[in-house]
LUMDRENRO-679037 format. One record per residue (C-alpha): residue in three letters; x, y, z. Coordinates in nm, 4 decimals, always signed. Layout:
BEGIN
['ALA'; [X; Y; Z]]
...
END
This chain:
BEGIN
['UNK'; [+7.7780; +11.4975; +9.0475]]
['UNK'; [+7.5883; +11.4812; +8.7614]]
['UNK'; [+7.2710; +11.2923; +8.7318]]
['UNK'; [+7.3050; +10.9117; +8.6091]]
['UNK'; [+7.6628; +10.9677; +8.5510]]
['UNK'; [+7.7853; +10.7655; +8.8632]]
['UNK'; [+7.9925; +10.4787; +8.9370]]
['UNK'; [+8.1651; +10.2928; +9.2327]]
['UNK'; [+8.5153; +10.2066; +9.3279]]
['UNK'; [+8.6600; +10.0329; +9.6168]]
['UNK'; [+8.8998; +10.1681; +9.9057]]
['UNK'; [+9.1945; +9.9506; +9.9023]]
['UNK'; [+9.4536; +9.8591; +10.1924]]
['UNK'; [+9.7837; +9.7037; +10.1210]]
['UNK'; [+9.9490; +9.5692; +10.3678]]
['UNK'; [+10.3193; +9.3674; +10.3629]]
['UNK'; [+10.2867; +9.0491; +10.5064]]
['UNK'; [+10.5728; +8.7860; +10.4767]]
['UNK'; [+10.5612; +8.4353; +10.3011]]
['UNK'; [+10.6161; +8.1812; +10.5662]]
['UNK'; [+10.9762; +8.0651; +10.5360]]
['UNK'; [+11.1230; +8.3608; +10.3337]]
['UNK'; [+11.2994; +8.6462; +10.4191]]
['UNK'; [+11.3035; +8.9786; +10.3266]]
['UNK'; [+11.5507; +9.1222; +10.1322]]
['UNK'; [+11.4033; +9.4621; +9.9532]]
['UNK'; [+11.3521; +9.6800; +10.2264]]
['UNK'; [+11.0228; +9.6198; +10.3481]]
['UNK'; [+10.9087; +9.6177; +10.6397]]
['UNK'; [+10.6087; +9.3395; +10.7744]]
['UNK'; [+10.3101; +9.5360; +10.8803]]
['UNK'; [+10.4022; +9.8041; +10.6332]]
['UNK'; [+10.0780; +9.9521; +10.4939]]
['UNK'; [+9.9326; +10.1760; +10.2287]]
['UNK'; [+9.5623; +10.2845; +10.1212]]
['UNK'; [+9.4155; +10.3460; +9.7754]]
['UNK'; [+9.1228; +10.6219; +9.7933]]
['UNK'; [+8.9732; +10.6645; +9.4185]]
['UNK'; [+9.3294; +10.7978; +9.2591]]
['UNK'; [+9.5386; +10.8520; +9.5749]]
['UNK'; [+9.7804; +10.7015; +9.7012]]
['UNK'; [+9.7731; +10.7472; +10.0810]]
['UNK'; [+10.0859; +10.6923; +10.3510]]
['UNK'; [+10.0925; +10.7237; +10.7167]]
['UNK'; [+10.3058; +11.0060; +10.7980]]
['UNK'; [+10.6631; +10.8575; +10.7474]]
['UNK'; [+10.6156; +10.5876; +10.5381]]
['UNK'; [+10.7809; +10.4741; +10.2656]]
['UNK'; [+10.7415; +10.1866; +10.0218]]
['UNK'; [+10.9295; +10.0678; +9.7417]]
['UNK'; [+10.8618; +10.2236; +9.4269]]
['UNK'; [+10.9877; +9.8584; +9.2441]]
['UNK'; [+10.7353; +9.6991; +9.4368]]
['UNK'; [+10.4422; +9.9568; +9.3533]]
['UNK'; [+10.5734; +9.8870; +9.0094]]
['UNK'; [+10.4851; +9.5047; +9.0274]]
['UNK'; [+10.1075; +9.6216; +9.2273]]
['UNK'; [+9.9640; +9.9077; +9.0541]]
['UNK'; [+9.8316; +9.6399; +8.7704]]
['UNK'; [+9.6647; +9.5063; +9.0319]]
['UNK'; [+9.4924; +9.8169; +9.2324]]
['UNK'; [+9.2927; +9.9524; +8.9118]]
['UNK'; [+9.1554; +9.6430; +8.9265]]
['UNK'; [+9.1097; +9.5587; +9.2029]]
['UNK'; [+8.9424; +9.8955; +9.3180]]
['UNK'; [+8.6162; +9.7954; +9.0688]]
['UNK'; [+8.3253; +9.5483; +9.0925]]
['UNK'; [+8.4409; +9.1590; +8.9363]]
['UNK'; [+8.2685; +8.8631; +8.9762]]
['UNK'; [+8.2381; +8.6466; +9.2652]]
['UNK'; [+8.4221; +8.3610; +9.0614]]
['UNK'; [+8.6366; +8.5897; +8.8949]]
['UNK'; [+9.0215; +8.5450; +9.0466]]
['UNK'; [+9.0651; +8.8980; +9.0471]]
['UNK'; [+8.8250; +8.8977; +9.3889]]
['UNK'; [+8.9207; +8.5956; +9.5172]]
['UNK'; [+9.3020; +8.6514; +9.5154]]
['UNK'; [+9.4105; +8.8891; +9.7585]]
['UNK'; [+9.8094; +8.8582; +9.7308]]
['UNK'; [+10.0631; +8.9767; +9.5023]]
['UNK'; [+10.4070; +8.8648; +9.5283]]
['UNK'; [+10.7217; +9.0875; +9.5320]]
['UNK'; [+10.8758; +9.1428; +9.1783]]
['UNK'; [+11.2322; +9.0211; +9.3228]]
['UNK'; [+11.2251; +8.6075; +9.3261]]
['UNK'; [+11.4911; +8.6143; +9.6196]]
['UNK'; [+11.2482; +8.8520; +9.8639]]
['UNK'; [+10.9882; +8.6783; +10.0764]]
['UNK'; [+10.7088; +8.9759; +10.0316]]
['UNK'; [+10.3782; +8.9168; +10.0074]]
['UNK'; [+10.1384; +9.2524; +9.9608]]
['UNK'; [+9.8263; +9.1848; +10.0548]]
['UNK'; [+9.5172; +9.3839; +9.8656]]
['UNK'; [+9.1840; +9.4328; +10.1126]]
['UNK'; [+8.8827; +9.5638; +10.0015]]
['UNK'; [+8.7855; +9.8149; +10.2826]]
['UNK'; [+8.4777; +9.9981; +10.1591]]
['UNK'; [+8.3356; +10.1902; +9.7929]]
['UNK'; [+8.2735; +10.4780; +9.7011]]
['UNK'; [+8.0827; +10.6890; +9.4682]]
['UNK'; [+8.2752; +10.9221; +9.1727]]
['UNK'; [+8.1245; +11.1149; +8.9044]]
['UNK'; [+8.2148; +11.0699; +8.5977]]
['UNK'; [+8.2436; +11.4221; +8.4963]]
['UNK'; [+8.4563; +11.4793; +8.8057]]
['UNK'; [+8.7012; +11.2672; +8.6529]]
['UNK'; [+8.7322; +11.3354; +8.3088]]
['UNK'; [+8.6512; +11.5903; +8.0219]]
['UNK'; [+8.5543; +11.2974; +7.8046]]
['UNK'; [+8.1592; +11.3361; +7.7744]]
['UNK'; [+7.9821; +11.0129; +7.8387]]
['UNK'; [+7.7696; +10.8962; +7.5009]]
['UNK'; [+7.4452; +10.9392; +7.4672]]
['UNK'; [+7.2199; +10.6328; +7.6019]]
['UNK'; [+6.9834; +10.4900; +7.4027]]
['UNK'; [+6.5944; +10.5328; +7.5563]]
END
């Protein structure tokens, strides 16, 4: 890492949990889970999940991996229906820890200079 150049990102779980009264009709699975580590996507050995339905969450993992507001919906709201209207799926986004990335670790983009 270089010095000053650091920032922090939340470890995400999502987990498939289903609406009460619905039905699933896309292939998942209840209890189905994934984790989001910086920019990895990581399965159990075995697992599969809908690419559709990563489709209609991956808006909502960039975001939900950085620091928002404590009145900001975007921490408050942890569930994210599925993209088909007929399937019961709910994916539910946890929080489950941060950590630290350098930015030059990430990206070839130099950081501007800071004022100071």
């Amino acid at each position: 890492m270089t010095a000053g150049d650091e920032f922090t990102l939340y470890d995400l779980r999502v987990d498939v949990v289903l609406r009460a009264g619905a039905a699933l009709v896309c292939g998942h699975r209840e209890g189905e889970a994934f984790r989001v580590i910086g920019e990895d996507l990581v399965f159990d050995a075995g697992a599969t999940f809908s690419f559709y339905a990563l489709s209609a969450l991956l808006p909502f993992l960039a975001a939900k991996q950085r620091m928002t507001d404590d009145n900001d919906w975007m921490t408050t709201d942890t569930e994210v229906a599925c993209s088909d209207p007929n399937c019961g799926a709910l994916f539910r986004i946890t929080r489950t820890g941060q950590r630290t990335f350098s930015h030059a670790d990430v990206t070839r983009v130099p950081l501007p200079p800071r004022d100071g």
